[in-house]
C-alpha positions, -999 to 999 in steps of 0.1 A, spaced: -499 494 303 -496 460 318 -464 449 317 -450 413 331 -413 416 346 -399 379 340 -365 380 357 -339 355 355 -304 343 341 -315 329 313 -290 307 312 -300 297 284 -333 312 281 -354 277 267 -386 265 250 -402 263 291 -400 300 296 -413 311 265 -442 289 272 -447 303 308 -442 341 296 -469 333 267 -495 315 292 -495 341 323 -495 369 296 -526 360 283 -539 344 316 -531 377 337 -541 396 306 -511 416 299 -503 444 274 -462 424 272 -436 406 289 -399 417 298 -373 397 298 -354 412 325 -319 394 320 -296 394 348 -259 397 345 -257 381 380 -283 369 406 -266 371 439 -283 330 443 -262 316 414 -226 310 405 -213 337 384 -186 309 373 -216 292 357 -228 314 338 -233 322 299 -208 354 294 -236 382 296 -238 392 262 -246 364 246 -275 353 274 -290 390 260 -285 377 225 -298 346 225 -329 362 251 -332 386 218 -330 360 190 -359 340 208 -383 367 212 -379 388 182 -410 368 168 -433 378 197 -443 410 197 -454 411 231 -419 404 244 -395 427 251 -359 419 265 -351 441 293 -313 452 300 -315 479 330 -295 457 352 -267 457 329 -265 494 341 -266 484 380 -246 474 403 -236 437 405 -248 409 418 -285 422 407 -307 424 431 -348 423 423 -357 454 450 -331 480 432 -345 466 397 -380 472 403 -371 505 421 -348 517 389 -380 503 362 -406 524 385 -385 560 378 -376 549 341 -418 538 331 -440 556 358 -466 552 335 -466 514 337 -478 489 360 -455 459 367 -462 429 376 -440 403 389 -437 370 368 -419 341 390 -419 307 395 -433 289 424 -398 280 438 -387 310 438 -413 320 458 -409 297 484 -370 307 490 -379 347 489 -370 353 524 -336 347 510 -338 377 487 -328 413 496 -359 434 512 -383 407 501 -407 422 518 -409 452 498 -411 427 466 -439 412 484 -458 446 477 -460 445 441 -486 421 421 -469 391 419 -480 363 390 -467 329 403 -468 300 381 -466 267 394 -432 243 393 -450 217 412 -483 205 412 -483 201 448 -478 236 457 -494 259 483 -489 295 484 -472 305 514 -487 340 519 -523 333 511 -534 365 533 -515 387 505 -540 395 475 -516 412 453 -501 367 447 -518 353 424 -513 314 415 -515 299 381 -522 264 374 -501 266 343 -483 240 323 -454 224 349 -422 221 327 -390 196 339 -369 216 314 -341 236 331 -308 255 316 -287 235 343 -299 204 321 -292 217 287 -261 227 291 -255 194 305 -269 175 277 -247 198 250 -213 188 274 -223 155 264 -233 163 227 -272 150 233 -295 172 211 -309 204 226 -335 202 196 -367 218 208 -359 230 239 -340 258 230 -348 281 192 -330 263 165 -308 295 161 -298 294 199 -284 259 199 -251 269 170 -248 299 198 -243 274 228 -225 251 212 -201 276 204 -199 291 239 -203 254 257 
């Protein structure tokens, strides 16, 4: 089974990363995607962040129409901040029988050398989808990257929780039954 590992805060998860997950799974030709929500990425702010729960339930309530979603919670169980290496290492002895393959954003990885043994991430299939047009791999000698030219979304979390703390509509970048959840929590 081909399985995409989209990792990230989801803070909130939103309309541009349910687009990405649908376009690389069927440009990489994937059996599904999970949604591998962290309670903290060592990179961000934990101050900032949706309480943990609801970022899983509102990751949940977005997906539950796609059946080649899943959400992911095994870094729940870790230790925290999550960091990608012990994810990966924990998914490989829970599903040895399924190959993983890395979905991340552009940006991300152009700050990599920032993560925790990024070169051991380096060794898995990675499925990079661009944030900028302009943007050139920066390990071209590795075969296992591979670059999609796939839609390139200005829509971030940081911005729509902005625009609710100034009570601007959210209304189609985020489900219909996620925005009475932020609003709540916001």
């Amino acid at each position: 089974m081909k399985t995409g590992l989209f990792f990230g805060s989801f803070n909130p998860l939103h309309v541009g990363h349910l687009i990405i997950a649908q376009y690389i799974l069927n440009e990489a030709n994937l059996d599904k995607i999970k949604f591998v929500v962290s309670p903290h990425n060592p990179l961000k702010i934990k101050d900032e962040l949706i309480a943990q729960d609801l970022r899983m339930e509102m990751v949940k309530l977005s997906i539950e129409d796609n059946f080649q979603f899943e959400i992911e919670t095994i870094e729940f169980q870790l230790p925290q901040p999550s960091y990608t290496i012990d994810t990966l290492e924990a998914l490989m002895a829970q599903y040895p029988e399924e190959a993983f393959y890395i979905v991340m954003g552009s940006d991300s990885l152009a700050n990599i050398h920032l993560w925790k043994a990024y070169e051991r991430i380096l060794a898995y299939p990675m499925l990079i989808y661009k944030r900028d047009a302009n943007f050139i791999n920066p390990f071209p000698d590795r075969p296992n990257i591979h670059v999609y030219d796939s839609p390139i979304l200005n829509i971030s979390a940081t911005k729509i929780r902005n625009m609710l703390a100034h009570n601007q509509s959210v209304k189609y970048l985020v489900r219909d039954e996620i925005i009475s959840l932020l609003k709540k929590e916001l």
